[in-house]
C-alpha positions in Angstrom: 44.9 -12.3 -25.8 42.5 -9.0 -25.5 44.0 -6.2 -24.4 43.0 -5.2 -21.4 42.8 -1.7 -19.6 43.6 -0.4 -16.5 42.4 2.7 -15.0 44.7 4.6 -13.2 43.4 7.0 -10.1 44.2 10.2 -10.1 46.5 11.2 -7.6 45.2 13.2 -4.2 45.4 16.5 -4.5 46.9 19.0 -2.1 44.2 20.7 -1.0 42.5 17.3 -0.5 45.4 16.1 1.5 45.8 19.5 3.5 42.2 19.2 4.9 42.4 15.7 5.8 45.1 16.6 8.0 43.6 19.8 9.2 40.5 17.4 10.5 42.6 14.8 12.1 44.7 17.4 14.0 41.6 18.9 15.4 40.0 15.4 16.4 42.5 14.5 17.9 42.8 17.7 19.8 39.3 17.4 20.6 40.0 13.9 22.1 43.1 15.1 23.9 41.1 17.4 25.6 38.5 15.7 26.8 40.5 12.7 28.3 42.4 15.5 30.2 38.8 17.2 31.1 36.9 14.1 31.9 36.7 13.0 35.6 36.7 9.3 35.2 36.3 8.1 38.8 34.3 5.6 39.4 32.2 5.3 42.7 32.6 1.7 44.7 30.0 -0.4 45.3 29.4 -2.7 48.7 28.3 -5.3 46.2 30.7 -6.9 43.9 30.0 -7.3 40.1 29.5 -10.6 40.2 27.1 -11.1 42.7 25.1 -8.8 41.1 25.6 -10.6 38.0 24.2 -14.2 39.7 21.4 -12.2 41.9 19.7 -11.1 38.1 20.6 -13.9 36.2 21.1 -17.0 38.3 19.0 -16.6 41.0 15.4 -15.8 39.2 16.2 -19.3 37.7 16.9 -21.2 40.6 14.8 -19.8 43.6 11.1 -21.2 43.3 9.6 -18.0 45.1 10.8 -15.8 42.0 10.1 -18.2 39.2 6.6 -18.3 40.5 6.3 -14.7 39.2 7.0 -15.1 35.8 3.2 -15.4 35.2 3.0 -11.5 36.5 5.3 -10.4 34.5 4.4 -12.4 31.4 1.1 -10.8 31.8 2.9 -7.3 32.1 4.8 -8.1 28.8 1.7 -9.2 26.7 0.3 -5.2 27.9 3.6 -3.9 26.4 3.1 -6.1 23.4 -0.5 -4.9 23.3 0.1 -1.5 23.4 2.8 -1.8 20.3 1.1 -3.5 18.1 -2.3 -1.3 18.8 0.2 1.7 18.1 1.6 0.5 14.8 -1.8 -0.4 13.6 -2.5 3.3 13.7 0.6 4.2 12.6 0.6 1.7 9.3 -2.9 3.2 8.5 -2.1 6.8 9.1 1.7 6.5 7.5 0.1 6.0 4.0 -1.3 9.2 2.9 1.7 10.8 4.1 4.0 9.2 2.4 2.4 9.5 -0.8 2.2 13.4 -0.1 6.1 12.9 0.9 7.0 11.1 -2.3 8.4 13.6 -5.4 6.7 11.5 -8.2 3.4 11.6 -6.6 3.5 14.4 -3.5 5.0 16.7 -6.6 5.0 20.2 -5.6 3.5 19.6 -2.2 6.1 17.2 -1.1 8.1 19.2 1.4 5.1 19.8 3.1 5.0 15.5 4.0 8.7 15.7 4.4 8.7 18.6 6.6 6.1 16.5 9.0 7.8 13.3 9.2 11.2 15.3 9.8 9.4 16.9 13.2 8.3 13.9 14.5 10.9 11.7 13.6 13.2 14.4 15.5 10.8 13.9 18.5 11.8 10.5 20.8 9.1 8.5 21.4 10.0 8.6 25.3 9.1 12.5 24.8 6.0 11.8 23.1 4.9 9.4 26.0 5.5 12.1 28.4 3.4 14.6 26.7 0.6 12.0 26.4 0.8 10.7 30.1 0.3 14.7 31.0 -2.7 15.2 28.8 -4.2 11.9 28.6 -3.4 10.3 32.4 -1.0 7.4 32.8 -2.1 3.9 31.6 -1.4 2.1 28.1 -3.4 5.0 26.1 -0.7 7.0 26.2 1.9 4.2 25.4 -0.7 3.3 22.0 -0.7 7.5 21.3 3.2 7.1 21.7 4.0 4.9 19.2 2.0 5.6 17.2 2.7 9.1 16.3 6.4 8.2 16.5 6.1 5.1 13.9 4.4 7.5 11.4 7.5 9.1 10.9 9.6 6.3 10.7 7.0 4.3 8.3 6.2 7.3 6.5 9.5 7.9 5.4 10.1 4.6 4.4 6.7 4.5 2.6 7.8 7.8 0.5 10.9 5.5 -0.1 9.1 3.1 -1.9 6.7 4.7 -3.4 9.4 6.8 -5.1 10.9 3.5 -6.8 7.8 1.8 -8.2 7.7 1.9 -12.1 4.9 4.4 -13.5 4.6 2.5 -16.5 1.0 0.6 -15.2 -0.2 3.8 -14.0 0.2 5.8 -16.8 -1.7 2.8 -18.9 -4.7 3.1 -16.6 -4.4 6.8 -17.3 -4.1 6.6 -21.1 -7.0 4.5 -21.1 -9.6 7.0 -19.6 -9.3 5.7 -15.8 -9.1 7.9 -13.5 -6.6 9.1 -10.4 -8.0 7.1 -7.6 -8.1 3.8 -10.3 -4.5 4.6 -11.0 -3.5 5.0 -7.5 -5.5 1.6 -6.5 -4.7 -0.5 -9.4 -1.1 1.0 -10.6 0.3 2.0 -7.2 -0.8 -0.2 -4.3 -0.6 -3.5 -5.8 3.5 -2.4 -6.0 4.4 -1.0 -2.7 1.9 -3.2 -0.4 4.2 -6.1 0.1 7.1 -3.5 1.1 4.6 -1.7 3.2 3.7 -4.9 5.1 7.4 -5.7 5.7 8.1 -2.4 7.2 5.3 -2.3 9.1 6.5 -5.6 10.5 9.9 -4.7 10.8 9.1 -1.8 12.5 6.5 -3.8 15.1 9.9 -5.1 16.6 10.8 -1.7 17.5 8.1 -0.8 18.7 7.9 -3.4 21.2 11.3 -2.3 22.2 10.2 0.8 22.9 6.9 0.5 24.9 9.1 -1.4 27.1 11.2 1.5 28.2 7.7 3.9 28.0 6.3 2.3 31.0 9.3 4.3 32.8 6.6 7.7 32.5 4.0 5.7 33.2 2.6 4.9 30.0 1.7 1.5 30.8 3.3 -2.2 30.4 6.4 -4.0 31.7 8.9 -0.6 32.3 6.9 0.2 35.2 8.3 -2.6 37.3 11.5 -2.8 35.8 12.2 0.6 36.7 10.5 0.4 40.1 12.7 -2.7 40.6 16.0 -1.6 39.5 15.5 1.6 42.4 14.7 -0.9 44.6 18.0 -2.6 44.5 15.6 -5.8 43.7 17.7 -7.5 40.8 16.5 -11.0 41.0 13.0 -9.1 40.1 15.5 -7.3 37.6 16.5 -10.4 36.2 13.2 -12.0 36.0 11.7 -9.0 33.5 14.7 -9.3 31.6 14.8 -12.4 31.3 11.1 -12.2 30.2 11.9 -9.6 28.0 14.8 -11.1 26.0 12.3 -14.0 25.6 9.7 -12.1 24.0 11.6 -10.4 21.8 13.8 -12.8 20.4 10.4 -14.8 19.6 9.1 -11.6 18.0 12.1 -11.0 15.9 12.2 -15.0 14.9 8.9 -14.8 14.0 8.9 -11.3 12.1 11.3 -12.4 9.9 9.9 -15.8 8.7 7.0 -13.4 7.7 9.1 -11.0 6.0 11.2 -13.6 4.0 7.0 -15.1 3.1 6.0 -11.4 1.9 9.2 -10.1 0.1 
């Protein structure tokens, strides 16, 4: 019978130990004092939960007046799906050359400076971005598409630098070595690697993206948030429960479908 070894941890040290504690005594000072701070009264409401609950979910359903305008609301979903997709088309384009500058084996030197950009507008919220567009640009789905697509560049960028950062430079220093040039090395050694990850990404990220143009319509930058919002100050939830309804719809569709494509790419 081999003999077999165990390794044995080293024990915690003091100092280890001593912080540990340190940090626990002031979380839970910190939560102490904010369950003692914290006014948790909670308003009443004329309507009870429940009928709210069977006015957005059960009603849109069973009342022929309000299924009759899922059509409108369809149509308002397909303008949110619209504007996401025409955003991350920009965005997958634009994401590239940044990420390459972002990447340390080929951004070299000047890779903070593609770090440095995705950082700023990946600390931006799209719903900020959307704002700022609506004000320079008017309200309408052009300043959802502007939106998203600056605020997918820095998610997609990122992840672009990612995996450009992991591809094997073996192929591209070949095309060097035999007299071909940067732009041949980058075409024929780099793309044909990182393009299938790209697509998936970009796909991945589409999902998101439709998630968010549905909240941009809020600011007025077009699609199905317009209503929703309009509706929910309204008091209407049966109208509430109809664009959720179509909402959920959509995007568990989206995300069935995204992910067949993915598992057919990767």
């Amino acid at each position: 019978m081999k003999n077999q070894k165990f390794r044995i941890n080293p024990p915690m040290k003091k100092k280890t130990k001593l912080r540990i504690l340190i940090v626990t005594l002031i979380l839970s000072a910190l939560y102490v004092v904010a369950a003692f701070t914290t006014n948790f009264n909670v308003r009443g409401s004329a309507a009870s939960p429940i009928d709210t609950l069977k006015r957005i979910f059960i009603v849109p359903l069973i009342d022929g007046d309000y299924r009759s305008q899922f059509p409108e609301y369809i149509g308002y979903m397909m303008e949110t799906i619209a504007i996401a997709f025409a955003g991350l088309a920009i965005a997958a384009i634009l994401a590239i050359p940044v990420g390459f500058l972002a990447s340390r084996n080929l951004g070299k030197r000047f890779n903070y400076i593609g770090k440095a950009i995705l950082n700023a507008i990946r600390a931006i919220p799209e719903l900020i971005f959307a704002i700022i567009f609506v004000a320079a640009v008017g309200m309408g789905p052009y300043a959802g598409v502007l939106a998203i697509s600056i605020n997918s560049i820095g998610m997609l960028g990122k992840l672009y630098a990612e995996v450009i950062e992991s591809i094997d430079t073996s192929n591209v220093d070949a095309i060097k070595a035999s007299g071909g040039s940067r732009i041949q090395a980058m075409w024929y050694g780099v793309l044909p690697q990182v393009l299938p990850e790209f697509t998936s990404y970009a796909i991945y990220r589409f999902e998101i993206d439709v998630r968010a143009s549905t909240v941009l319509g809020i600011v007025g930058a077009g699609g199905i948030g317009a209503p929703l919002i309009l509706a929910t100050y309204q008091r209407a939830w049966e109208e509430v429960g109809l664009i959720l309804i179509v909402v959920v719809v959509f995007v568990s569709l989206i995300d069935l479908l995204s992910g067949y494509i993915r598992n057919k790419i990767v």
